[in-house]
C-alpha positions in Angstrom: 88.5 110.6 74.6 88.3 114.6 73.0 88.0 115.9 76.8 90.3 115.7 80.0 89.5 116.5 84.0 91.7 117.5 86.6 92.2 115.3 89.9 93.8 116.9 92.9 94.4 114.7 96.0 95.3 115.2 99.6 97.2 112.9 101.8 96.5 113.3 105.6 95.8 111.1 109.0 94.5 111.9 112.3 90.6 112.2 110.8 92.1 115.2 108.4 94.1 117.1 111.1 98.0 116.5 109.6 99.1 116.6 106.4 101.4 113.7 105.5 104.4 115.4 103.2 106.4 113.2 100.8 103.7 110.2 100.2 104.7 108.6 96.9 100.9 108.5 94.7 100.6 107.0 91.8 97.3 107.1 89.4 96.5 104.9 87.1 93.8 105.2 84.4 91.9 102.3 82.4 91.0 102.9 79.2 89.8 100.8 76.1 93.4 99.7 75.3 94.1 98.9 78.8 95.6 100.4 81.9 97.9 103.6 81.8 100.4 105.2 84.5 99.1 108.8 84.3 101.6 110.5 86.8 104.2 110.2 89.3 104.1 112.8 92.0 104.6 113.3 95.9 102.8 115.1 98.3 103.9 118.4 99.2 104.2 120.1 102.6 100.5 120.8 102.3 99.9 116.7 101.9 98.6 117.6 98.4 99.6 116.8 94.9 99.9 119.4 91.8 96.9 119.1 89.8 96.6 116.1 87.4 94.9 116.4 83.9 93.5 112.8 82.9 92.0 112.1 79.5 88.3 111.7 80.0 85.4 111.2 77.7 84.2 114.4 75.8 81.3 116.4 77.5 78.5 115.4 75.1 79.0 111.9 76.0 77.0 112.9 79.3 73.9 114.8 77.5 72.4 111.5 75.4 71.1 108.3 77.4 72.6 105.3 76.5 75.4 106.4 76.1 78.8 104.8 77.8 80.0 106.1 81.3 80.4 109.7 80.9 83.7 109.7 83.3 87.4 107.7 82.9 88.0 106.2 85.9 91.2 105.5 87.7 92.9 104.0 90.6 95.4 105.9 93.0 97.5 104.6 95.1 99.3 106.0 97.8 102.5 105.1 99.8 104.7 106.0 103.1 107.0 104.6 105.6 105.3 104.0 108.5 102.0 103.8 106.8 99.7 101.1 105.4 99.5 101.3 101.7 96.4 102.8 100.6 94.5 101.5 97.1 91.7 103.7 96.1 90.1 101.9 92.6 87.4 103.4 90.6 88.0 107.0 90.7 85.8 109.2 88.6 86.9 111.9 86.6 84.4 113.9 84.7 85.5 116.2 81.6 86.2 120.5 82.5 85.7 119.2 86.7 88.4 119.5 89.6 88.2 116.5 91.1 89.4 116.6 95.1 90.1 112.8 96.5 90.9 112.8 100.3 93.3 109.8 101.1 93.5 108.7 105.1 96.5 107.4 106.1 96.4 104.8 108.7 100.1 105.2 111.1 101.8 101.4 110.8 102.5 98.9 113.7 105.0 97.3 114.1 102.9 94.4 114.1 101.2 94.9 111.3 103.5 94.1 108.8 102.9 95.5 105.3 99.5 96.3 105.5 97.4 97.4 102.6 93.7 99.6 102.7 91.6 98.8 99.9 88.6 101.1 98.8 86.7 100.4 96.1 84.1 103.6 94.5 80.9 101.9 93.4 80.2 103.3 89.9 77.4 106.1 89.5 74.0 105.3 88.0 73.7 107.7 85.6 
């Protein structure tokens, strides 16, 4: 892994109208020797994080067929009171790209308990 990418994500609800400030993200990266917490961060008044620099696999990796995915991939996931927790897995970061991830927020009932949204990214044939 020579090359690194840069993931930017943006916390909101209400179909992208408002921001949601102080969600706790986490991100996650799987690698060859496993899984790795890459950062820490909360979202700022803005619902976005500071960019994140992930390790990725070097450019050339994406320029010869047969080669192994030409991306790391990751999971993020995203917490808040009053919120369900939100589990995005298979993230794909590609080497010298600005990634953006949008993560919805869905408000919390009180009748729904500790509820979790799981999306899953289906890989890219490439």
């Amino acid at each position: 892994m020579a090359d690194t990418g840069t993931l930017i994500v943006r916390v909101f609800t209400s179909r992208g109208e408002l921001p949601v400030r102080d969600a706790s993200i986490s991100v996650v990266r799987h690698g060859s020797g496993g899984t790795d917490l890459v950062t820490l961060q909360t979202s700022g008044r803005s619902g976005t994080t500071s960019p994140i620099t992930i390790p990725s696999p070097a450019l050339e990796t994406s320029q010869t067929p047969d080669r192994s995915n030409p991306y790391a991939l990751c999971d993020i996931w995203v917490e808040r009171a009053g919120y369900h927790l939100l589990v995005i897995h298979g993230v794909q970061i590609f080497p010298g790209i600005i990634s953006y991830q949008d993560l919805p927020l869905i408000p919390q009932s009180p009748v729904d308990g500790m509820a979790v949204d799981e999306v899953d990214i289906t890989p890219q044939e490439l």
